[in-house]
GUSEVO-406773 format. One record per residue (C-alpha): x, y negated, z negated. Coordinates in steps of 0.25 Angstrom, whole numbers, plus 5000, padded with zeros to 4 digits. Layout:
REM GUSEVO-406773
r east X north Y up Z
...
//
This chain:
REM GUSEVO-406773
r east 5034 north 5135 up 5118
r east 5045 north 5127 up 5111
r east 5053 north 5130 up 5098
r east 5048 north 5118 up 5092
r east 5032 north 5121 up 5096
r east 5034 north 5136 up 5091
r east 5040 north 5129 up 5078
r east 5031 north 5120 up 5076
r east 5020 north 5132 up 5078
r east 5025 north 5140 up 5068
r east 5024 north 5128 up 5059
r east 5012 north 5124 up 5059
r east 5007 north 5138 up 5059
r east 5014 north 5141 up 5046
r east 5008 north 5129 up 5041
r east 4995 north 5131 up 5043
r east 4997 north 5148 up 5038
r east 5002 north 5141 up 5025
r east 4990 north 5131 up 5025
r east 4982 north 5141 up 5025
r east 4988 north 5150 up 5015
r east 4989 north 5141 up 5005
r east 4975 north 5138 up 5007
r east 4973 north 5152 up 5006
r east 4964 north 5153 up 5020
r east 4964 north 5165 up 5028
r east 4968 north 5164 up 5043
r east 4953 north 5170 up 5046
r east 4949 north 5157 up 5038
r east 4958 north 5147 up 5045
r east 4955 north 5154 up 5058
r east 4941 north 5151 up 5055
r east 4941 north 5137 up 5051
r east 4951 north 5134 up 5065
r east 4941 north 5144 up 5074
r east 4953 north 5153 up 5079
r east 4955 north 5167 up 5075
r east 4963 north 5172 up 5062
r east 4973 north 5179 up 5073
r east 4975 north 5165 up 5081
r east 4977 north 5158 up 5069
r east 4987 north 5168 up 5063
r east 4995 north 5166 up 5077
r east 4995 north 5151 up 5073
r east 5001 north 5153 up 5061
r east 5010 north 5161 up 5066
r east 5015 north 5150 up 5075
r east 5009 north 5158 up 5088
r east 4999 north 5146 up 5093
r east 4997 north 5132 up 5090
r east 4986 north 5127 up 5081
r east 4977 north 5116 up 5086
r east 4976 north 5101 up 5082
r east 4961 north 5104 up 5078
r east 4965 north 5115 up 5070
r east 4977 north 5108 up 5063
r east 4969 north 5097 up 5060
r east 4958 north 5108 up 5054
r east 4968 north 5115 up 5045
r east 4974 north 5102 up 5040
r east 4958 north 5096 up 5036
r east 4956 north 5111 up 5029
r east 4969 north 5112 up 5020
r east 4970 north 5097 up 5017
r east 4983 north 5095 up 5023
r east 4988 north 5083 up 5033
r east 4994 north 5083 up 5045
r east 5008 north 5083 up 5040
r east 5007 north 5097 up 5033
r east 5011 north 5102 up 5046
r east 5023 north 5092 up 5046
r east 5037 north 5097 up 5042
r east 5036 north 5104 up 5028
r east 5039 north 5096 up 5016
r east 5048 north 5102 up 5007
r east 5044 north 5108 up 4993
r east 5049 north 5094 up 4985
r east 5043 north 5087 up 4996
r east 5029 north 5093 up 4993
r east 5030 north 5093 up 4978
r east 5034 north 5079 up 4979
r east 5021 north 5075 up 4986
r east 5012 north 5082 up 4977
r east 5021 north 5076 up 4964
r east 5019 north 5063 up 4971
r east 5005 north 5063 up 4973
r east 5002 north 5069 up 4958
r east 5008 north 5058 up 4953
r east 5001 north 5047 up 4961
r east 4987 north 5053 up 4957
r east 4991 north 5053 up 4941
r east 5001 north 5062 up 4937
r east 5012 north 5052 up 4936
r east 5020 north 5059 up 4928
r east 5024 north 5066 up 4942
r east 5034 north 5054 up 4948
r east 5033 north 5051 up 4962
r east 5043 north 5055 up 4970
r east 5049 north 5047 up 4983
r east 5040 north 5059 up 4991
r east 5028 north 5052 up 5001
r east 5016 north 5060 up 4998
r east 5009 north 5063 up 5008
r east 4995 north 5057 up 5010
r east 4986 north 5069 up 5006
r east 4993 north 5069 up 4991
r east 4990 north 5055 up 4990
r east 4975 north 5059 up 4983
r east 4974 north 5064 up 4971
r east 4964 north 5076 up 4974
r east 4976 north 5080 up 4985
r east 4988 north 5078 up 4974
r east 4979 north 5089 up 4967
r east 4977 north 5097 up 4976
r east 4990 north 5098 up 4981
r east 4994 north 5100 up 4966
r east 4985 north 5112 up 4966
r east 4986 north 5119 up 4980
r east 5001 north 5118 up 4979
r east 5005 north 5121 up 4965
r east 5019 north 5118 up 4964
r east 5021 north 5113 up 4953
r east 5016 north 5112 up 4939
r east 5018 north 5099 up 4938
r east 5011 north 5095 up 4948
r east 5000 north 5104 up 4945
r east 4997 north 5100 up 4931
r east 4999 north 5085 up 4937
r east 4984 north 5086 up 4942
r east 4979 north 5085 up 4928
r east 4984 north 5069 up 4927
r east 4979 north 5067 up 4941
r east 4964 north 5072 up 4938
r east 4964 north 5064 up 4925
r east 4969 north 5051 up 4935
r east 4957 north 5053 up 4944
r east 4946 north 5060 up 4935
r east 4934 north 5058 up 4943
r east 4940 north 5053 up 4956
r east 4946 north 5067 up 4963
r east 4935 north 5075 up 4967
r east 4936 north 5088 up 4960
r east 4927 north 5096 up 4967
r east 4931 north 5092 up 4981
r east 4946 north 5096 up 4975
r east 4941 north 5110 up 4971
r east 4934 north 5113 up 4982
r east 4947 north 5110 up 4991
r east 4956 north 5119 up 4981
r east 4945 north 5131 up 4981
r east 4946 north 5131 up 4997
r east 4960 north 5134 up 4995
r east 4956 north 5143 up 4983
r east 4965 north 5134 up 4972
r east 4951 north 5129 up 4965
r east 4955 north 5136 up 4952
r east 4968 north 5128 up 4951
r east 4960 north 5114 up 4950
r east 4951 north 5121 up 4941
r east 4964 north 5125 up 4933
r east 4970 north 5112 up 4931
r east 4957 north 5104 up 4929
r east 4954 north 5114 up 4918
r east 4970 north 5112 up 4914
r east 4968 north 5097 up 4914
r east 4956 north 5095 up 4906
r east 4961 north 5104 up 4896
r east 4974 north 5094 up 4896
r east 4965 north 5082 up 4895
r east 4956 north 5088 up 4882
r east 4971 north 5092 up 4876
r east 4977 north 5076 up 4880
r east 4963 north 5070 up 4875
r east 4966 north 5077 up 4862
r east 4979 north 5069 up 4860
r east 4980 north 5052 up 4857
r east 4980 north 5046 up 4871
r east 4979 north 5031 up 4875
r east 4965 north 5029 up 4876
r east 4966 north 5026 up 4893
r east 4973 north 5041 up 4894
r east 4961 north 5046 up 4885
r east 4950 north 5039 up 4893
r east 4956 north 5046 up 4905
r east 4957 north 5058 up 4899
r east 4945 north 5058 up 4894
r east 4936 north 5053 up 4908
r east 4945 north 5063 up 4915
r east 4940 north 5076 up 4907
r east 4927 north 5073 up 4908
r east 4927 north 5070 up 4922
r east 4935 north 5081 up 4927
r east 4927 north 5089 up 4917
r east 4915 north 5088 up 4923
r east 4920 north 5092 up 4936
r east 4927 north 5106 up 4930
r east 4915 north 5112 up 4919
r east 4908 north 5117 up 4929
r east 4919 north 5123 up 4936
r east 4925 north 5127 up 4924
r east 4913 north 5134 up 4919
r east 4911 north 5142 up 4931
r east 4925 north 5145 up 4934
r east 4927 north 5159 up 4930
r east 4930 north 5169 up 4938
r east 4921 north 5175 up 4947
r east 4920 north 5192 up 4950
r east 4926 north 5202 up 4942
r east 4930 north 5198 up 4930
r east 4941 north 5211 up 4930
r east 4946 north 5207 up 4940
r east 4948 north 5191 up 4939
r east 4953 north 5183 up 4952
r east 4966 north 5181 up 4955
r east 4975 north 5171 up 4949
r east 4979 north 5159 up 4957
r east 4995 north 5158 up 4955
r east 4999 north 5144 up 4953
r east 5011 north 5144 up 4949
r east 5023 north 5144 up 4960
r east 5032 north 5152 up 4948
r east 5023 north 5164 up 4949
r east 5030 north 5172 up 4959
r east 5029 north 5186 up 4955
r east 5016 north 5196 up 4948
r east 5025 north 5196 up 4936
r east 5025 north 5180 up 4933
r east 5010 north 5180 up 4938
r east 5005 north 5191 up 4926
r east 5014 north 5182 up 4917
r east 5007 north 5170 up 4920
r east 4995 north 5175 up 4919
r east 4995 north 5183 up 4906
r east 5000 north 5168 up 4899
r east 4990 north 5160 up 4908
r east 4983 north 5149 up 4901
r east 4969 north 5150 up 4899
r east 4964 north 5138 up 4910
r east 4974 north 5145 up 4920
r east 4968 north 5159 up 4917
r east 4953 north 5154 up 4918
r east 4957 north 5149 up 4932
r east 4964 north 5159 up 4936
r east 4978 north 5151 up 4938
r east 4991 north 5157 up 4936
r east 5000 north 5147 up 4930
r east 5008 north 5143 up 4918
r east 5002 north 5129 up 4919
r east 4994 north 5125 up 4906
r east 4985 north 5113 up 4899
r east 4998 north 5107 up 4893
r east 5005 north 5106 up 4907
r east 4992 north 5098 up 4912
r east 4993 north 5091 up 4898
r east 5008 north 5089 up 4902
r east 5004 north 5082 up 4915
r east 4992 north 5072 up 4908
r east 5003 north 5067 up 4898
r east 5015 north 5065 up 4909
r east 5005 north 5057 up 4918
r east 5001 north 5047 up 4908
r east 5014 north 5045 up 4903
r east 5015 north 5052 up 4889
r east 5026 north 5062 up 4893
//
């Protein structure tokens, strides 16, 4: 075997463990969905055997990524470019394009959110989503989107900045808008509404309620128990009922409606 096939070995092996960890699979679920065995597979990660073309073409259908996520890495401005890029295509133009290509997956607004979500690198980008459902209010399908985030077990992060955003929209539709930005505004709360009451109004969480689940940790500043407990004990009460942890609130989504039309 040569260096270079070794190399290349180890890298897509790595890949595929991080793939899998940010998606939060097990390598006994994985193992299953390629029909090898959870051993075999954590020899393929390792960069100890080569994964199959069927196999690859498998895990790139089940985590929603192309072909070129195996390519060479992108760096981190790369990345945030991309996401920046496609954000602001889909309606949050208060986010400037850069000279960045974005890559063809990122060019639909369902993937711009969801990469938002999934990633979570920025505040900015994340509140962004708010402008980008009021853009397409009845045209992404939110239940396919949902269903795509809770396999990766991120469901309560859409719930979070749908609740967020029709919060911003009632506190926006309170103010003196130009009657086109109050028309939209208004059609997209009701839209988006009806899709979330019902999962609003069942949404609690399930189990002992002494023991509530875990908090999903968005923000990439909480690096430590000590800046978690912070966070939580000012946690606003959307992020609290959704079990986010976050310093994100209704005005930073309320921020990101006003920048994209213009009134910042």
């Amino acid at each position: 075997m040569t260096r270079e096939t070794k190399a290349l070995r180890t890298e897509i092996g790595s890949r595929v463990r991080k793939l899998r960890q940010e998606r939060r699979w097990s390598q006994t679920r994985l193992a299953a969905l390629l029909g090898i065995s959870q051993n075999y597979l954590s020899l393929l990660e390792r960069g100890l055997g080569s994964f199959t073309a069927e196999q690859l073409l498998t895990i790139l259908k089940h985590f929603n990524v192309p072909i070129d996520d195996f390519s060479p890495k992108k760096t981190p401005a790369e990345v945030e470019g991309q996401i920046q890029n496609a954000l602001a295509r889909q309606g949050a133009t208060h986010l400037l394009e850069s000279e960045l290509i974005p890559s063809e997956r990122l060019k639909q607004a369902i993937d711009a959110i969801r990469e938002a979500l999934v990633s979570a690198e920025s505040a900015r980008h994340i509140t962004a989503v708010a402008p980008i459902l009021v853009n397409h209010a009845g045209q992404i399908n939110l239940t396919k989107l949902r269903n795509e985030l809770a396999e990766l077990g991120l469901e309560n992060r859409l719930g979070w900045v749908i609740d967020n955003t029709l919060a911003a929209l009632k506190l926006e539709s309170s103010q003196v808008l130009p009657r086109e930005w109050r028309l939209r505004y208004r059609r997209a709360g009701i839209v988006i509404g009806l899709f979330f009451r019902p999962w609003e109004a069942f949404s609690r969480p399930a189990g002992d309620p002494l023991q509530p689940p875990a908090y999903d940790v968005l923000d990439p500043e909480i690096t430590s128990e000590e800046t978690l407990k912070q966070v939580e004990e000012e946690l606003a009460p959307i992020a609290k009922h959704w079990r986010i942890a976050t310093t994100i609130e209704v005005d930073d989504f309320v921020k990101a409606l006003r920048s994209a039309r213009g009134a910042d």
